[in-house]
Every structure is written in structure tokens, then in C-alpha cells.
N, C-alpha and C positions, 0 to 999 in steps of 0.2 A: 401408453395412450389411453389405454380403458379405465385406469386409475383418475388420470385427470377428466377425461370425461364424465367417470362418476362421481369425481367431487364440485363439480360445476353443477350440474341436477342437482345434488344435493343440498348446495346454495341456493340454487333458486326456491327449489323445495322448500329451503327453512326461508326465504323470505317471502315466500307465498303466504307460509303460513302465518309471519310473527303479522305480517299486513291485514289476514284477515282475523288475527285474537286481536290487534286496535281497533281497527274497525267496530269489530264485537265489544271490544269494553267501553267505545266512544258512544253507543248508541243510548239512547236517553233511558231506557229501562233503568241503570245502575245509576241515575244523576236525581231521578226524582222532580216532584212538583216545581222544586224550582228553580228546573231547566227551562218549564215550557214560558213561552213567552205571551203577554198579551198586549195588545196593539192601545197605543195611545196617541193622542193626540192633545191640541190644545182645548181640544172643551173636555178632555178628561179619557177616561177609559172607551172604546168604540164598542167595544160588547153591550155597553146597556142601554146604547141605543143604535142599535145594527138595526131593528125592525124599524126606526125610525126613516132612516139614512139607506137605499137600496145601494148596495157596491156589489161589484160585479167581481 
């Protein structure tokens, strides 16, 4: 009985952990500039005219 219950912890254990190294490898540090996204629209890129245009 103590045998299978420590190989069930131990599963979850390892799936705790492979969950949280994706997690950790999915994050955008290891993807670089260009992951990040920037927002467009039809009159073009909105970043260069965000001062123009107030959006909440």
C-alpha cells in the first residue's frame, strides 16, 4: 500500500514539475523581439499615433 502511494506522489511530483519547466521555457525571455507583438490597424501601426488617438 505504501509503495503505490509513493509512486502516485511521485507522478504528480514529476508532473508538477515538467508543467512548470514549459511554462518556464514558453515564457517570452527565450523567444526574443519577435515574440512581442504590436498593434495595427487599418491607417497602419497605432504606436505612432497613440498620443494622437486617447485609448483607454
Amino acid at each position: 500500500m505504501i509503495a503505490a502511494m509513493d509512486t502516485i506522489i511521485a507522478f504528480l511530483v514529476l508532473a508538477t514539475a515538467i508543467a512548470l519547466l514549459v511554462s518556464y521555457a514558453r515564457h517570452d525571455r527565450f523567444a526574443g523581439h519577435a515574440s512581442t507583438t504590436h498593434p495595427v490597424d487599418d491607417l497602419g501601426p497605432v504606436e505612432e499615433r497613440f498620443h494622437l488617438v486617447p485609448r483607454g
